[in-house]
N, C-alpha and C positions, 0 to 999 in steps of 0.2 A: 552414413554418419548422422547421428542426430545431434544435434545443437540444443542445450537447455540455459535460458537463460535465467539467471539468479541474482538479487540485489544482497551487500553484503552485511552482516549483522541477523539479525530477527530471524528472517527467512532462510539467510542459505543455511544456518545452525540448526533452524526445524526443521529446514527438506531435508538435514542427513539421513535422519532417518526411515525414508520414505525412500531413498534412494539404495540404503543398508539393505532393506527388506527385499532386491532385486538383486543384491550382490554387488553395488557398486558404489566405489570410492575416488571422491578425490586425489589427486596425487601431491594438489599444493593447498595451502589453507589462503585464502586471498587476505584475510587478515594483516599476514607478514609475506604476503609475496604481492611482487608487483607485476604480473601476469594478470591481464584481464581476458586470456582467453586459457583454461587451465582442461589439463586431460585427466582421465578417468580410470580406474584400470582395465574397464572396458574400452577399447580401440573404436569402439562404434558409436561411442557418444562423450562427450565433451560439455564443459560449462564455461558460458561469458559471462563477465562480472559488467554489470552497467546500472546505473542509477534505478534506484525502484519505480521513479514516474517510467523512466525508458523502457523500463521488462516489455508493457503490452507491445509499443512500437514494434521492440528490434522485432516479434514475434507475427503481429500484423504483416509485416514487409519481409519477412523470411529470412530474415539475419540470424533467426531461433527458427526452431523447430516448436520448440512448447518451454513456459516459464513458469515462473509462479510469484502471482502479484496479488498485491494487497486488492480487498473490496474498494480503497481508496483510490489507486493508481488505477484500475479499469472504470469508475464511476468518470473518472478527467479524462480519462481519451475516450471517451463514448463506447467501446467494445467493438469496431468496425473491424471485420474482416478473423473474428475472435470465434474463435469455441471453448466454452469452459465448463468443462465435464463435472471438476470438482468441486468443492468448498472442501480446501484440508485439513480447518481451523486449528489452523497454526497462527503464529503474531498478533495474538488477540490485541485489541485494544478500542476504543474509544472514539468517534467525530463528536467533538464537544466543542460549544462554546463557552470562553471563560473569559472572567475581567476582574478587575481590580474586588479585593475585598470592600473597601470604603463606595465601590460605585453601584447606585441601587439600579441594578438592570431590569428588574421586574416592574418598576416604576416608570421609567426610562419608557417600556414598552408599549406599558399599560395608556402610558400619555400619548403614546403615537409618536414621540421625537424622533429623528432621524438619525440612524446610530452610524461611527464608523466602525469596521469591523476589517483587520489586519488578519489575512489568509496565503498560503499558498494554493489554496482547493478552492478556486474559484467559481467553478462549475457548483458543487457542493451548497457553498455558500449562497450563491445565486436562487440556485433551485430553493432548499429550505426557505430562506427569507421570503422568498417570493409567496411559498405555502402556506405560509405561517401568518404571511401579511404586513410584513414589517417592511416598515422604508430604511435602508440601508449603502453607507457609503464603500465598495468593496477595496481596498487597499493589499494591492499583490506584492508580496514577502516573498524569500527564499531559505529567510533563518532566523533566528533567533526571533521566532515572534512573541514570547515572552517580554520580549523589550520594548514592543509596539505600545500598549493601554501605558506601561512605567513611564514610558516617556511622552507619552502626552498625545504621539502620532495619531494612535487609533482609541476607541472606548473598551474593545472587544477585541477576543481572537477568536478562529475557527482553526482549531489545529488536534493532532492526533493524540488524545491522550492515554498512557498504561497505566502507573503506577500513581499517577499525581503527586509525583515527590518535586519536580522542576517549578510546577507550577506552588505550590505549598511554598516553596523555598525562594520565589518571588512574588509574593504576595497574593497570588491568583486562587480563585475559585471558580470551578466549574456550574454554570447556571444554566447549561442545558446540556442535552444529549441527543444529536443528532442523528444516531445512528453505529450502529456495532460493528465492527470492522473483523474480519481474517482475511487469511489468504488463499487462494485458489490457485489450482491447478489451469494453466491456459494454453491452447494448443491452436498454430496457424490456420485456417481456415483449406490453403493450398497445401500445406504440412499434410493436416489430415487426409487430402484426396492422392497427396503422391508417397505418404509413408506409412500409410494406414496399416500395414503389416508393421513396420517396426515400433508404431504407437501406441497400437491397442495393447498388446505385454505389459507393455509398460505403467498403461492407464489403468488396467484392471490392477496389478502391484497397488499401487497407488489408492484405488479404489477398496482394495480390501486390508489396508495399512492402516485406513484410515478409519474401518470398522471396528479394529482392536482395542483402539487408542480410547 
């Protein structure tokens, strides 16, 4: 049995078809089902539904067999105990920083001030600033950080941007770009040594799915 884990939205809707091209389908849509661990019509492989930061974990620890997580979500768990064969570039999008349209961050920076900056991607965050040379207050979020610079908490966010419609529609503009985000294919480390016959098929599928596209 293989184990694939999946976060839901973005990703599990782009892996379908990368799963299609092997012949296999979900049996429930986790959208309107409340099964987090869902079967396949293949008997041999199966999908967990769990938070997108979670994918690398459940995988690292063997809870999965192989997932598929953003460049964001492996950048925060360091990739311990990870192999990632692929880059699927699927759920494209964005590590941007944004802030208020009325707030001059180019200025802000240029003077050396000490900025706060409202993130869930702390690691992310950390790292950049530090490269970049900016002193920085890091303020850990879980949602709606759009609401952090509105209300006064933070000057800045660092958060994942696509279409820039949420941020437009809260007054924000994006003032840097930290970095281009997809998702990848990622397979246990121990997965790879005890299933490597049922993996490789799979991987190569995948591999050449992603050639077409």
């Amino acid at each position: 049995m293989i184990t694939l884990a999946l976060s839901k939205g973005r990703i599990f809707t782009e892996t379908l078809p990368f799963l299609a091209a092997a012949g296999i389908y979900p049996l429930e849509d986790p959208e309107t089902s409340r099964k987090l661990i869902i079967g396949t019509n293949n008997p041999d492989l199966r999908i967990v539904v769990v938070r997108a930061s979670d994918v690398p974990t459940y995988v690292q620890y063997g809870a999965a067999d192989m997932g598929v997580a953003g460049k964001d979500s492996l950048y925060e768990h360091g990739g311990a105990g990870l192999y990632v064969p692929l880059d699927l570039n699927i759920a494209k999008c964005r590590m941007c920083v944004a802030c208020p349209r009325d707030f001059d961050y180019a200025a802000r920076v240029k003077r050396g001030a000490r900025l706060r900056i409202a993130t869930k991607y702390m690691k992310y965050s950390r790292d950049y600033y530090a490269r970049v040379g900016v002193h920085v207050d890091l303020i850990k979020l879980y949602g709606s950080m759009e609401l952090a610079p509105i209300s006064g908490l933070s000057d800045a966010i660092v958060d994942l941007v696509s279409t820039g419609a949420t941020l437009k529609a809260n007054n924000l503009v994006e003032v840097e770009t930290i970095d281009y985000i997809s998702s990848r294919l990622i397979v246990g480390s121990t997965a790879m040594k005890l299933k490597r016959q049922e993996l490789l098929p799979l991987i190569e599928i995948f591999a050449n799915t992603v050639k077409k596209e």
